[in-house]
C-alpha positions as CSV (number, residue, x, y, z in Angstrom):
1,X,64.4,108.8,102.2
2,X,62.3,111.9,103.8
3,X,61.0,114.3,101.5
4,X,63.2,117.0,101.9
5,X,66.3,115.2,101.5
6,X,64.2,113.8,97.8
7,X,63.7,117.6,97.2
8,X,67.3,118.3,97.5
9,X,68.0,115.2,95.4
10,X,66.0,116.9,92.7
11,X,67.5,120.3,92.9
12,X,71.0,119.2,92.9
13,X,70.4,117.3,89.3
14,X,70.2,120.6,87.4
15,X,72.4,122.5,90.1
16,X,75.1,119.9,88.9
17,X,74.2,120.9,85.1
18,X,74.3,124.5,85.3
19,X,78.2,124.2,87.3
20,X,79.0,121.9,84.6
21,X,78.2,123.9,81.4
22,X,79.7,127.4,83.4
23,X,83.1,125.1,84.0
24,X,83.2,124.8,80.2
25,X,82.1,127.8,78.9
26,X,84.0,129.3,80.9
27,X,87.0,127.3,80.3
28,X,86.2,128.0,76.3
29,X,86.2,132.0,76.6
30,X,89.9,131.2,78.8
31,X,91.4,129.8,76.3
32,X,91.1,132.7,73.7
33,X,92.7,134.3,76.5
34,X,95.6,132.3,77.5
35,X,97.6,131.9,74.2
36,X,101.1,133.3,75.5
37,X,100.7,130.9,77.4
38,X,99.5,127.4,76.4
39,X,100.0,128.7,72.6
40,X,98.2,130.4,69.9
41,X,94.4,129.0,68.7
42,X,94.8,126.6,65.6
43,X,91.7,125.5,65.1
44,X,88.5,128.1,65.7
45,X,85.9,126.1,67.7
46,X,82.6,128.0,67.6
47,X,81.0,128.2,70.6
48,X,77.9,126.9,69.3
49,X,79.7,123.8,68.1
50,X,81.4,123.6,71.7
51,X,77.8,124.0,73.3
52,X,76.3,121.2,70.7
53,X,79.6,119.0,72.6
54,X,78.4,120.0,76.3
55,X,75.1,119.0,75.5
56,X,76.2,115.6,74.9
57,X,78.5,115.0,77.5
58,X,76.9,117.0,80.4
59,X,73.9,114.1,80.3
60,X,76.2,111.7,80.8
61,X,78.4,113.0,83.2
62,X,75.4,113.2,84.9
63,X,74.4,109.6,84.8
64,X,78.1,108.9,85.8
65,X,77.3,110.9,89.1
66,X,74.0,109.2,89.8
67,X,75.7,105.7,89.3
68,X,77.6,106.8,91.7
69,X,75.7,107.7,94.1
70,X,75.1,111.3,94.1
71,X,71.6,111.4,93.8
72,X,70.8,109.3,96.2
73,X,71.6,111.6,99.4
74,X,71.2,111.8,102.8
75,X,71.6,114.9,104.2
76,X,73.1,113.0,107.5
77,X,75.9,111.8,105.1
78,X,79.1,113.5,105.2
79,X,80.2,115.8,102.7
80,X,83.9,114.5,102.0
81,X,82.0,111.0,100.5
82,X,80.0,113.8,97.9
83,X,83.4,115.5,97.4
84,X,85.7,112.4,96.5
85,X,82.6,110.8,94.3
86,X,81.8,114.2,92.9
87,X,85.8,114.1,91.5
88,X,85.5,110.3,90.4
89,X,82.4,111.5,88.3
90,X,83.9,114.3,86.8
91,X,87.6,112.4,85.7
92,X,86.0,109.4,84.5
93,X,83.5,112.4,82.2
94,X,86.8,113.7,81.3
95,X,88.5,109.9,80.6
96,X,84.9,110.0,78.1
97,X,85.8,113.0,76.7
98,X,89.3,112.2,76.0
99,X,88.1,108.9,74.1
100,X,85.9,111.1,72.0
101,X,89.1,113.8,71.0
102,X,90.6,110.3,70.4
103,X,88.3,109.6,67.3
104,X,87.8,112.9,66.7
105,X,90.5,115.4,66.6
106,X,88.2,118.4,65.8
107,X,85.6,118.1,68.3
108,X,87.9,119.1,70.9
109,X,91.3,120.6,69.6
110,X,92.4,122.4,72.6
111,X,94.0,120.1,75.7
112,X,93.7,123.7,77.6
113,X,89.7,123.2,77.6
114,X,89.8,119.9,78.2
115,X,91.7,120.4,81.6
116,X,90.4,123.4,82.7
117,X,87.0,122.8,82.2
118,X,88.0,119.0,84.1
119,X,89.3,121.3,87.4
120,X,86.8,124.0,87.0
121,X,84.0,121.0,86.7
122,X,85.2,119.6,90.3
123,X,85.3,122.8,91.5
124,X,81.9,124.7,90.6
125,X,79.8,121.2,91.1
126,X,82.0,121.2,94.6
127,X,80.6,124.4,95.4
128,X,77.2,124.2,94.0
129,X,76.7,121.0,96.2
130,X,78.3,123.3,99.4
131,X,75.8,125.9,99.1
132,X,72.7,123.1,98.8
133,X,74.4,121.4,101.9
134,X,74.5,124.4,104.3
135,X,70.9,125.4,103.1
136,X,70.0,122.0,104.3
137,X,72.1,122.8,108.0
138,X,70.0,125.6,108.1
139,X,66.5,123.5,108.2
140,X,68.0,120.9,110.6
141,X,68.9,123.6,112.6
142,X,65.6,124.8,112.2
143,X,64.6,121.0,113.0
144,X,63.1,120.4,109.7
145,X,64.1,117.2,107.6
146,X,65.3,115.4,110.9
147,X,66.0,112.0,111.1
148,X,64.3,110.8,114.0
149,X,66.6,107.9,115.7
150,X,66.2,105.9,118.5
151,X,69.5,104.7,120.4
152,X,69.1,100.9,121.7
153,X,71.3,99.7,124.9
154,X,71.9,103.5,125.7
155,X,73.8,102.2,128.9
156,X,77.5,101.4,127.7
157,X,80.4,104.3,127.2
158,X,80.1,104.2,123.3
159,X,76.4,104.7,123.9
160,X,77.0,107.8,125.6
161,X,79.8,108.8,122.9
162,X,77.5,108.2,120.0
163,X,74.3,110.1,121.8
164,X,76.9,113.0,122.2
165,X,77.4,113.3,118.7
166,X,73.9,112.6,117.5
167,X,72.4,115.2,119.7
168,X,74.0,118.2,117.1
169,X,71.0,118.7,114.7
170,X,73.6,119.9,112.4
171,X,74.3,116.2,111.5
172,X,70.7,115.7,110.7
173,X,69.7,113.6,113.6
174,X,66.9,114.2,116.2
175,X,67.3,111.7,119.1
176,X,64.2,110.2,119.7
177,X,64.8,108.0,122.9
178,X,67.7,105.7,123.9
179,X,66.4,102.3,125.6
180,X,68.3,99.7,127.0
181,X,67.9,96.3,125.9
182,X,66.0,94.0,127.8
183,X,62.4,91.4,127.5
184,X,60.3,94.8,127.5
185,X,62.2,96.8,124.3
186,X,60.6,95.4,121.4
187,X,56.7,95.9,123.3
188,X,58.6,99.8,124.6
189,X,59.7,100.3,120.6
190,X,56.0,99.3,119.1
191,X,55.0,102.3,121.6
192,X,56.8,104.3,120.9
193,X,56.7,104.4,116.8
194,X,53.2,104.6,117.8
195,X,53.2,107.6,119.3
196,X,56.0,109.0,118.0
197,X,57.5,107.7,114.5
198,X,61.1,107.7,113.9
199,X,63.3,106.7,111.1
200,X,65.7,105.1,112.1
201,X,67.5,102.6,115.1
202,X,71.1,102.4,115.9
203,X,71.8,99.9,118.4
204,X,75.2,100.5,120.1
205,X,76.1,97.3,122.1
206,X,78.5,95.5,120.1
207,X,77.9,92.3,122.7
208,X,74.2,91.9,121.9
209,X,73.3,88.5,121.1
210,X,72.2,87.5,117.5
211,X,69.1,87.1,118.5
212,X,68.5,90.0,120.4
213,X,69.6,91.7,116.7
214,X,67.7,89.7,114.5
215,X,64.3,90.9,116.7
216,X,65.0,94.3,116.0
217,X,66.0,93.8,111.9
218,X,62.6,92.2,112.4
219,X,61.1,95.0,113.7
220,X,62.8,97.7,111.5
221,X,62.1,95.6,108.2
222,X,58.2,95.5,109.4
223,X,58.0,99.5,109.9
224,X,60.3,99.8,107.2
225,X,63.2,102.1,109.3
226,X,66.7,102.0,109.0
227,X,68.9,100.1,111.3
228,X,72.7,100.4,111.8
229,X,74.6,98.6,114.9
230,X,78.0,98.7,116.3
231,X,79.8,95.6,115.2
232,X,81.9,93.2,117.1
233,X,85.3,91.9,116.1
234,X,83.6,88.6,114.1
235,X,81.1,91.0,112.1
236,X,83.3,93.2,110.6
237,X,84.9,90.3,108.7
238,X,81.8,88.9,107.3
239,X,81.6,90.5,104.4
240,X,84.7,89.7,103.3
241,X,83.5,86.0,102.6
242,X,84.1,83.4,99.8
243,X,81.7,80.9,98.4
244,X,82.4,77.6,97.3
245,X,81.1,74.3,96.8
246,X,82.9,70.5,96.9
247,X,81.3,68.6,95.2
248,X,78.2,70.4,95.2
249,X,78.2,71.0,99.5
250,X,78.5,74.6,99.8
251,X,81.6,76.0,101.8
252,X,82.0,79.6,103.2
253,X,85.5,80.7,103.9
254,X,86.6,84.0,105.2
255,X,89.2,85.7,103.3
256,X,92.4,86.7,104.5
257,X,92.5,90.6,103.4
258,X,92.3,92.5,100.3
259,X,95.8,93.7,100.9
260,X,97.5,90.0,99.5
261,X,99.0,89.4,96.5
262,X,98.5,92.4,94.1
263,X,96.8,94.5,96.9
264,X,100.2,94.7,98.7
265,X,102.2,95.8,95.4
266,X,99.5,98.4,95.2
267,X,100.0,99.6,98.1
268,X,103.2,99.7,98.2
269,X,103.7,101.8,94.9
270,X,101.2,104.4,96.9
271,X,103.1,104.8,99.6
272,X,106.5,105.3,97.4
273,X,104.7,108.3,95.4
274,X,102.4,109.9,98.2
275,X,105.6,109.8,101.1
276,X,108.1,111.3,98.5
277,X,105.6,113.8,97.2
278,X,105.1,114.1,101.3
279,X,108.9,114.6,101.9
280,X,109.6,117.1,99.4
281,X,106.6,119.5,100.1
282,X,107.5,119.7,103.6
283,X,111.3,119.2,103.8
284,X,111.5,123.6,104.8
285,X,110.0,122.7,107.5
286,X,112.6,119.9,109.1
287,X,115.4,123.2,109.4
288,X,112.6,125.4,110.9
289,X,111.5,122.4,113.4
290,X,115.4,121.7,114.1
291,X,116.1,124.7,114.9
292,X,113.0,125.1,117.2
293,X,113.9,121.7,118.8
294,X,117.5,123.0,119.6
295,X,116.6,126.3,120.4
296,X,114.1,124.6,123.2
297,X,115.8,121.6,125.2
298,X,119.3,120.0,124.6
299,X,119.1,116.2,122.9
300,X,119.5,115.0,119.3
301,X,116.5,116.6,117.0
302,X,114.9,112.8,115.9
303,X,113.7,110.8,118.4
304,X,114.3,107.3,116.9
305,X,112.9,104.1,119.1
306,X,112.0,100.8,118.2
307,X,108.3,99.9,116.9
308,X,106.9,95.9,116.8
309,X,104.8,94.6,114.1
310,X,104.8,91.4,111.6
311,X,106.9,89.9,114.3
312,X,109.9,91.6,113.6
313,X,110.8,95.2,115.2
314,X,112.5,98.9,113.2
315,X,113.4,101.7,113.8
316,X,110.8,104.5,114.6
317,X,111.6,108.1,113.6
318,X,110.0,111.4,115.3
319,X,110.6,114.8,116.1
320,X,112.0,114.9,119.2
321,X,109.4,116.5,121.6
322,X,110.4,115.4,125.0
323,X,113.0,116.1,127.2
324,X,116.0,113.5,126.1
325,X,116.9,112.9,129.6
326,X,113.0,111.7,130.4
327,X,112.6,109.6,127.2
328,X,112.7,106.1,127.2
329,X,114.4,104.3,124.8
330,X,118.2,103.2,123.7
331,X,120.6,106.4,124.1
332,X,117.8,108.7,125.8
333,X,116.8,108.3,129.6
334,X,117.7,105.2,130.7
335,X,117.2,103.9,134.3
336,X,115.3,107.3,135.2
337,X,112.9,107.7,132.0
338,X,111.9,104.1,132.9
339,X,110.9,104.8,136.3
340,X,109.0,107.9,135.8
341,X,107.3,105.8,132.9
342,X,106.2,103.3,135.1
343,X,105.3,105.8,138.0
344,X,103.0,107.6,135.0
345,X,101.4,103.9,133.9
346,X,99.3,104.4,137.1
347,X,97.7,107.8,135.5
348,X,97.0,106.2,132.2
349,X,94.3,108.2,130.5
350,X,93.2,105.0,128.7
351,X,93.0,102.4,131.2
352,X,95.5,103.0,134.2
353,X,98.2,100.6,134.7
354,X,96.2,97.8,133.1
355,X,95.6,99.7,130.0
356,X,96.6,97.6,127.1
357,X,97.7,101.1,125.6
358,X,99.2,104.8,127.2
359,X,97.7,108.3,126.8
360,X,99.4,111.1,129.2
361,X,97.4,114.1,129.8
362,X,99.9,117.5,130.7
363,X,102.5,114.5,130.2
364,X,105.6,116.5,132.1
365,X,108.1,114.8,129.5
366,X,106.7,116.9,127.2
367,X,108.7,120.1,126.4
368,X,107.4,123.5,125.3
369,X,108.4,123.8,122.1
370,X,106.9,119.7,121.9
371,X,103.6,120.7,122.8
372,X,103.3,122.6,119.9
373,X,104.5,120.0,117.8
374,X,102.2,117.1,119.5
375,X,98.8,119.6,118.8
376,X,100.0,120.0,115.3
377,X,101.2,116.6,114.8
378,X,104.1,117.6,113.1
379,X,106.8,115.8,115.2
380,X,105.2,112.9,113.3
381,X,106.8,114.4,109.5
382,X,109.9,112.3,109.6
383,X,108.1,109.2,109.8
384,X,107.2,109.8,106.2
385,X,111.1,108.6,106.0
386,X,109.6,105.4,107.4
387,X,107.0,104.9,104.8
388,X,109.7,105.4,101.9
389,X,111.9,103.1,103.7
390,X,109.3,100.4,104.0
391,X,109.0,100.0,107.9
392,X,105.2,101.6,108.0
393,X,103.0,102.6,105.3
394,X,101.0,105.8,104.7
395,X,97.8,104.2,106.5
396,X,97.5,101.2,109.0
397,X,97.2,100.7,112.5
398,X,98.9,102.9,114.9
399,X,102.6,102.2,115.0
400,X,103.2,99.3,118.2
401,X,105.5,100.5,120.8
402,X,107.2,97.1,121.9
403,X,106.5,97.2,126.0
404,X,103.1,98.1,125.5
405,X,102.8,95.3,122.4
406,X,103.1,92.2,125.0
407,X,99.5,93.6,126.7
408,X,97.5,92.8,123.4
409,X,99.5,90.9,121.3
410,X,97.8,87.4,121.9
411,X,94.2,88.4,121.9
412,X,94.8,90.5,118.5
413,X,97.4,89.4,116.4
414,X,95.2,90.1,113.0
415,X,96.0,93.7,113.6
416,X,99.5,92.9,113.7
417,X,99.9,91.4,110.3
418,X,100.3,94.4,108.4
419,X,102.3,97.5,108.7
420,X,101.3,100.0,111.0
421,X,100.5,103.6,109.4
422,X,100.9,107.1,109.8
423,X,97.2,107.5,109.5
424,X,94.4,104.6,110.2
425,X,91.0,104.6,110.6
426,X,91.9,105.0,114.4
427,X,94.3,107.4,114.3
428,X,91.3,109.5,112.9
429,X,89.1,109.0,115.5
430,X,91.6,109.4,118.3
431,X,91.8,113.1,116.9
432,X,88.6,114.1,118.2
433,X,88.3,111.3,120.7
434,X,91.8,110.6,122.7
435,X,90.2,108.5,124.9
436,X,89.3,106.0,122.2
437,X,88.3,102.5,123.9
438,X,91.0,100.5,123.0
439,X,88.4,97.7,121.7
440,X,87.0,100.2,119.5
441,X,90.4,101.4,118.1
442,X,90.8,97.3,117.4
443,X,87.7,97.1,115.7
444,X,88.6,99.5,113.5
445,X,92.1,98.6,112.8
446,X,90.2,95.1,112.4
447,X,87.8,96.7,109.6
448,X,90.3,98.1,107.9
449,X,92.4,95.1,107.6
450,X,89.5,93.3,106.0
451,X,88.2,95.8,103.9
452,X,91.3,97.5,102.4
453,X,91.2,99.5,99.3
454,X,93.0,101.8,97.2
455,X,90.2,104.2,97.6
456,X,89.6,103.7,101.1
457,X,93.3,105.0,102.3
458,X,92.7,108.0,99.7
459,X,89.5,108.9,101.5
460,X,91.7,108.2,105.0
461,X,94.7,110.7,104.1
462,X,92.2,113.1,102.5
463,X,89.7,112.8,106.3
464,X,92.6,113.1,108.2
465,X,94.8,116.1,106.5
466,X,91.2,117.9,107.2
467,X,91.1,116.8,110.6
468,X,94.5,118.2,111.0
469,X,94.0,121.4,109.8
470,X,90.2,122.6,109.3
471,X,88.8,120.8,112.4
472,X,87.9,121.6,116.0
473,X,90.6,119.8,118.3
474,X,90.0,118.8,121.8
475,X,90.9,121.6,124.7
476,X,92.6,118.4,126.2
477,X,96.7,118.5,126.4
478,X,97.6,115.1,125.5
């Protein structure tokens, strides 16, 4: 860790405090406030009593948030991991706090305090934690507290995406050099932390051989960097790994994926609660979308075409946001949509007419009223009908249309063993990359598959509403 990222670790320990003990005192003075409305004080807490309570908990809460992780920051991480751990910290402070009330009735009479001071908590240490954070952009910008990295096999396309990215100080990162992997790197590398130290290494070339790798682990754990690769289709699953022995010979087996057995009821029950709650918060906005479909090209309002996946194909439900006589599917186009379809295959944004996948830029199906939809991705709302119904879930790979399914079935049935999603891993990144390589959207439908959690399609919904509405799109019509 450099030292200014340590200082910041420092300063955000008692930054955390101070949010913590203005959420509840706070929280104490609204409740003497708030009695038409949550009911009139019964017992009379004295704030010095209530301040003996936050003196106790607040040390704890904050030994919750460094077991979780939030003292150990780099200022390269992303701020939604803070935030979700951040609100982890502070409900399992409150579960504490509730256990205490439990055994003692007195120490914290009023459920009012106890809630507010649980949302005002998340939101003060939130903001305290913002304000360190864009202090922190303003020294990288300033190029102070830089990771220095070095990009190895800078020659491939995902090379040349992941320099892109690096090369905005605002993430932290100060590219050093990118060198291409060959029987002079390791002697080039030594020269250069020579001459120049960095911090870290991020080799990019997900077909590097292992021991083309292990030289450069070798390397990094002798200069003591950090070192993080792209990872091929086989890698992602090794951590996912069970150890056993017969009769004392020890046997590894890979496991099949978190979402089995009780994994798959859980996820299940999410998608029941999270596509109803979806449903009914934005069902004024199917009459206003109707009405705009209507208004804009004749054709039914849902566009409704079959989807592949678990070897069995369903019915997929959209907003309409072509023109019905130029879509393709039962009761749309027909002979016509099929042929401009193919004639458009040879334009493929993603491959041509070999592409395993299609992307259409300015795609002339498209209506005017759909464009809006497409950028705002709400013709996707009624697939939330989908979810409910069982067909798709929440999150998961992309939804398989069946002609294009036959191109990659064979070489990647894994990803086709669960439901696909609204939102995935690679729906995400095809927000601000539509050109995704299509091996790269199966590696990470592949890490998803075997790393599936609970918590891992909250933080998925939670990245990708914010994609949808707080982040920069792409200029590109798609």
């Amino acid at each position: 860790m450099k030292k200014p990222e340590l200082v910041f670790n420092i300063v955000s320990v008692p930054v955390d405090a101070l949010m913590l003990v203005a959420a509840g005192i706070f929280s104490f003075y609204s409740r003497l406030r708030f009695e038409e409305l949550v009911g009139p004080v019964i017992y009379n807490l004295q704030l010095s009593e209530f301040l003996g309570v936050l003196t106790f908990v607040i040390p704890i809460m904050l030994l919750i948030f460094g077991s979780l992780g939030l003292y150990n920051l780099k200022g390269t991480r992303k701020f939604s991991q803070e935030f979700w751990r951040v609100v982890l910290g502070v409900s399992l402070g409150l579960f504490l706090v509730i256990i205490l009330f439990f055994f003692n009735r007195e120490l914290f009479p009023s459920r009012f305090i106890v809630l507010a001071t649980w949302v005002l908590s998340i939101i003060l240490v939130v903001f305290g934690r913002l304000i360190l954070k864009n202090i922190q952009k303003v020294l990288f910008k300033r190029g102070l507290g830089l990771h220095r990295l070095v990009i190895i096999n800078g020659n491939n396309q995902e090379s040349k995406i992941i320099e892109s990215v690096y090369k905005n100080k605002s993430l932290g990162y100060r590219l050093v050099a990118e060198l291409p992997y060959d029987n002079n790197t390791m002697s080039e590398l030594e020269k250069l932390y020579a001459e120049n130290r960095f911090d870290e290494i991020m080799q990019t070339n997900a077909s590097l051989s292992d021991t083309a790798n292990f030289k450069i682990v070798e390397f990094v754990r002798k200069h003591g960097l950090q070192f993080s690769f792209v990872p091929n289709l086989f890698e992602v699953q090794r951590n996912v790994v069970e150890v056993s022995t017969v009769k004392g010979i020890p046997i590894i087996s890979l496991k099949n994926t978190p979402l089995d057995g009780w994994g798959k009821v859980v996820k299940r029950i999410f998608d029941i609660i999270v596509s109803t709650i979806c449903i009914v918060i934005t069902s004024p906005l199917f009459i206003l979308i109707a009405i705009g479909i209507k208004l804009d090209s004749r054709g039914p309002v849902i566009y409704s075409a079959q989807r592949g996946s678990r070897n069995k194909a369903f019915w997929f439900y959209k907003f309409r946001s072509m023109h019905a006589h130029l879509s393709v599917g039962e009761g749309y186009g027909g002979e016509e949509a099929e042929k401009l379809w193919l004639e458009m295959r040879q334009n493929n944004a993603r491959g041509g007419s070999d592409g395993a996948v299609s992307k259409f830029k300015d795609d002339p199906r498209v209506t005017r009223f759909g464009r809006f939809l497409r950028k705002t991705k709400l013709d996707e709302l009624p697939q939330f009908v989908n979810v409910l119904k069982g067909d798709i879930s929440m999150v998961g790979p992309r939804p398989h249309v069946l002609p294009e399914l036959e191109n990659y079935k064979h070489i990647y049935p894994r990803v086709l063993s669960i439901k696909p999603g609204i939102f995935g891993l690679s729906q995400l990144a095809i927000i601000s990359r539509p050109l995704l390589p299509f091996e790269e959207e199966m590696r990470l439908n592949m890490f998803y598959i075997e790393n599936w959690s609970l918590w891992l399609d909250i933080k998925v919904l939670a990245n990708s509403f914010w994609m949808l509405f707080f982040a920069k799109k792409p200029k590109e019509d798609f």
